[in-house]
C-alpha positions as CSV (number, residue, x, y, z in Angstrom):
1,X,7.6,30.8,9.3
2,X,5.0,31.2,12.1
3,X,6.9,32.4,15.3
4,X,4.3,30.7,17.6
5,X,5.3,27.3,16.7
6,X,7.7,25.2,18.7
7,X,10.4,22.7,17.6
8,X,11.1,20.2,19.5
9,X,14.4,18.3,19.6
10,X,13.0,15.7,16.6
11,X,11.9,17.7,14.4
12,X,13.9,17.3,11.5
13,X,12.4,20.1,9.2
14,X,14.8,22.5,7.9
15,X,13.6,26.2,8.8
16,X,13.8,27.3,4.9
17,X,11.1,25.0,4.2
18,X,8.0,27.1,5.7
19,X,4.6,25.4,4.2
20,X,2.8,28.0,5.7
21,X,4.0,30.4,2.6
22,X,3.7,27.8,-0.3
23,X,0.7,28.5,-2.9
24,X,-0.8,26.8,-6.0
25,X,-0.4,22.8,-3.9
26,X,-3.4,20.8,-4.2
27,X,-4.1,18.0,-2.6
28,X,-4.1,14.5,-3.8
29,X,-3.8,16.5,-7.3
30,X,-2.3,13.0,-8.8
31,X,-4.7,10.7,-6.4
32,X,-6.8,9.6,-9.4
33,X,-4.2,8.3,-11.5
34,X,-3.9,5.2,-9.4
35,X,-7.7,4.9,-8.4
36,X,-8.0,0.9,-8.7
37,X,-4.5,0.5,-9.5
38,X,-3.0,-0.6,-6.9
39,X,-4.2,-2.7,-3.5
40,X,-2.2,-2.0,-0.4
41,X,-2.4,-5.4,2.2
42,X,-0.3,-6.1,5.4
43,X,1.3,-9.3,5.4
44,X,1.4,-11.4,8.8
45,X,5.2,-11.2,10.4
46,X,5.4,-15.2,9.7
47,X,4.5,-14.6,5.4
48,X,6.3,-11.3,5.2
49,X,9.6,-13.6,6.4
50,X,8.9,-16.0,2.8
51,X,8.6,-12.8,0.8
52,X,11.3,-9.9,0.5
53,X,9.7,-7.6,-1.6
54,X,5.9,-6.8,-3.1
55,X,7.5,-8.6,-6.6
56,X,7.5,-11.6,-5.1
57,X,4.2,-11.9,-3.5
58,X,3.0,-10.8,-7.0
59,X,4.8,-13.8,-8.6
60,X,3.4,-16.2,-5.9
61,X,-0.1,-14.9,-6.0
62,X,0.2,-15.2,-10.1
63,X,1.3,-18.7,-9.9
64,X,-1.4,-19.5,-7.2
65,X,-4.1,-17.7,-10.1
66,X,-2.9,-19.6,-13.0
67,X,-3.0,-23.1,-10.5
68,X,-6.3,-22.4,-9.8
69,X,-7.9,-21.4,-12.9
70,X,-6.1,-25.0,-14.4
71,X,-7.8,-27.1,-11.5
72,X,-11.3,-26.3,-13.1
73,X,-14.8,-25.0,-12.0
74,X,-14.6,-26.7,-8.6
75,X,-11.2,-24.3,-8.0
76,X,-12.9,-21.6,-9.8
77,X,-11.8,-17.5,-8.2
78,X,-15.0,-16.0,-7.1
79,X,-13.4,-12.4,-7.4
80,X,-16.6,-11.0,-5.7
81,X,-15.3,-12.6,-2.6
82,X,-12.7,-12.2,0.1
83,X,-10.8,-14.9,1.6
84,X,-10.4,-14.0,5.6
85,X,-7.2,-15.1,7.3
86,X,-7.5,-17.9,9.3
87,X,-5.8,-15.6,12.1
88,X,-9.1,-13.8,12.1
């Protein structure tokens, strides 16, 4: 491990693993394997209360699909737009 480097009293790292020495990583080697597959969004304080976990906003938002794709052309999703939060 470099000798010029300093720890302070939060680092955590355990001395045997020295990334200074490590060959053959590459980085973001498995980064295209979830190009468009997934969508990362921060929740407001007062929605991420109503939902526990990322399965139940999935549920709610694939409820909230299948409603409006019932309700007809008027309710039609325009996926080529973004709906901005009325906190905005």
């Amino acid at each position: 491990m470099n000798s010029n480097h300093t720890t302070s009293e939060s680092d955590d790292m355990r001395p045997e693993y020295d990334f200074a020495n490590m060959k053959g990583g590459v980085r973001g080697k498995y980064a295209k394997m979830f190009d468009g597959m997934v969508t990362t969004v921060l929740l407001d304080s007062d929605v991420a209360e109503v939902f526990p976990d990322s399965a139940s906003v999935n549920e709610a938002l694939r409820t909230l699909v299948r409603i409006l794709r019932k309700s007809g052309p008027d309710h039609a999703i325009d996926t080529d737009r973004r709906i901005e939060s009325p906190n905005k």
